[in-house]
N, C-alpha and C positions, 0 to 999 in steps of 0.2 A: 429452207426457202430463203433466198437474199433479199435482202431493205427493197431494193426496187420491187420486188415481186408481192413483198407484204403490202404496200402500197399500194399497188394496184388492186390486188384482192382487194382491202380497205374501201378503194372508193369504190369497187362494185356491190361492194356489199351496202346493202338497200340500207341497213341497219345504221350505217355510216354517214347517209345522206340526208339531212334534216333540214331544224332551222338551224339557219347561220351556216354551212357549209359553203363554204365558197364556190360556186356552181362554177367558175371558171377553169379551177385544176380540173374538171372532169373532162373538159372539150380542148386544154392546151397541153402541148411537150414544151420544156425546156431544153436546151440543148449546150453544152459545151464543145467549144469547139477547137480547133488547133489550124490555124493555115502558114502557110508556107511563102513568103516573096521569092517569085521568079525572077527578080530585081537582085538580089544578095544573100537567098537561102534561108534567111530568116525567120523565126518563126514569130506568131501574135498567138494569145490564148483569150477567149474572152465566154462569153455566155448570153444566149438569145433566146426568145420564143419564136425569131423566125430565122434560120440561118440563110436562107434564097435571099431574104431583103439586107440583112445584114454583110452574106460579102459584097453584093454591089452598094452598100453604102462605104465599105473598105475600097473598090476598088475602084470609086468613082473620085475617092479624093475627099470625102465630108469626113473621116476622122482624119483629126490631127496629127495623131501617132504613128499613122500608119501611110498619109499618102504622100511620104518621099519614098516608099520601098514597094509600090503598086507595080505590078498587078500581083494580087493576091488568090493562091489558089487552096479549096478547101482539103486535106489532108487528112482528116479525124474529126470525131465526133462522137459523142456519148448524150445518150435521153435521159432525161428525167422528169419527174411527174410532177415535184415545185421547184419555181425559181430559186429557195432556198438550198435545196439540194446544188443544183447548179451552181453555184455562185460559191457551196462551200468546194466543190471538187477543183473549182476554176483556180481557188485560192489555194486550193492544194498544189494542183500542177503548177502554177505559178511560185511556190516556191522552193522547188528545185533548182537549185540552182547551175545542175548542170545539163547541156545541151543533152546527153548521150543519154539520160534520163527518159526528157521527151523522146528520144527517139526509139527508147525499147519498148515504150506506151504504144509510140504508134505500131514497131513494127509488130509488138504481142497481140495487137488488137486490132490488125491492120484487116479491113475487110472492102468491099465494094461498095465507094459511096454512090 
């Protein structure tokens, strides 16, 4: 069974859900993401619990990083069940240093978003 899947079992299992559990992982995804500027090909890697609101905050111009190379289209994407997870995969892909890297991610796990 993989990490993600133990996780999930996890929080279904009643046994798991107590005091102190944080009720919120039960009702949120995390997400990593990977987009693409139709500007210069470019790629952004970052990490959300909501990817809908997050590219139109990319592609509206409110990040910094990102809104000389707008419009931004989304590309990839992978689930997770805590932001922690997220945030270490983010830190993974990110460093790669080489472009053709991300690109065998996307194309290996290339599916319909």
């Amino acid at each position: 069974m993989s990490r993600h899947n133990e996780n999930v079992s996890r929080i279904l299992d009643s046994d798991y859900i107590g005091v102190g559990t944080p009720y919120i992982q039960i009702f949120m995804k995390f997400y990593i993401y990977v987009l693409k500027s139709e500007k210069d090909n470019s790629y952004y890697i970052g990490s959300t619990s909501s990817i809908e609101q997050r590219i139109e905050t990319h592609n509206s111009g409110n990040v910094i990083s990102t809104r000389h190379k707008k419009p931004w289209t989304l590309i990839y994407k992978e689930e997770y069940l805590t932001l922690k997870e997220a945030i270490q995969r983010e830190r993974q892909i990110k460093s790669w240093k080489k472009r053709r890297a991300i690109e065998r991610l996307i194309k290996r796990n290339s599916v319909a978003l």
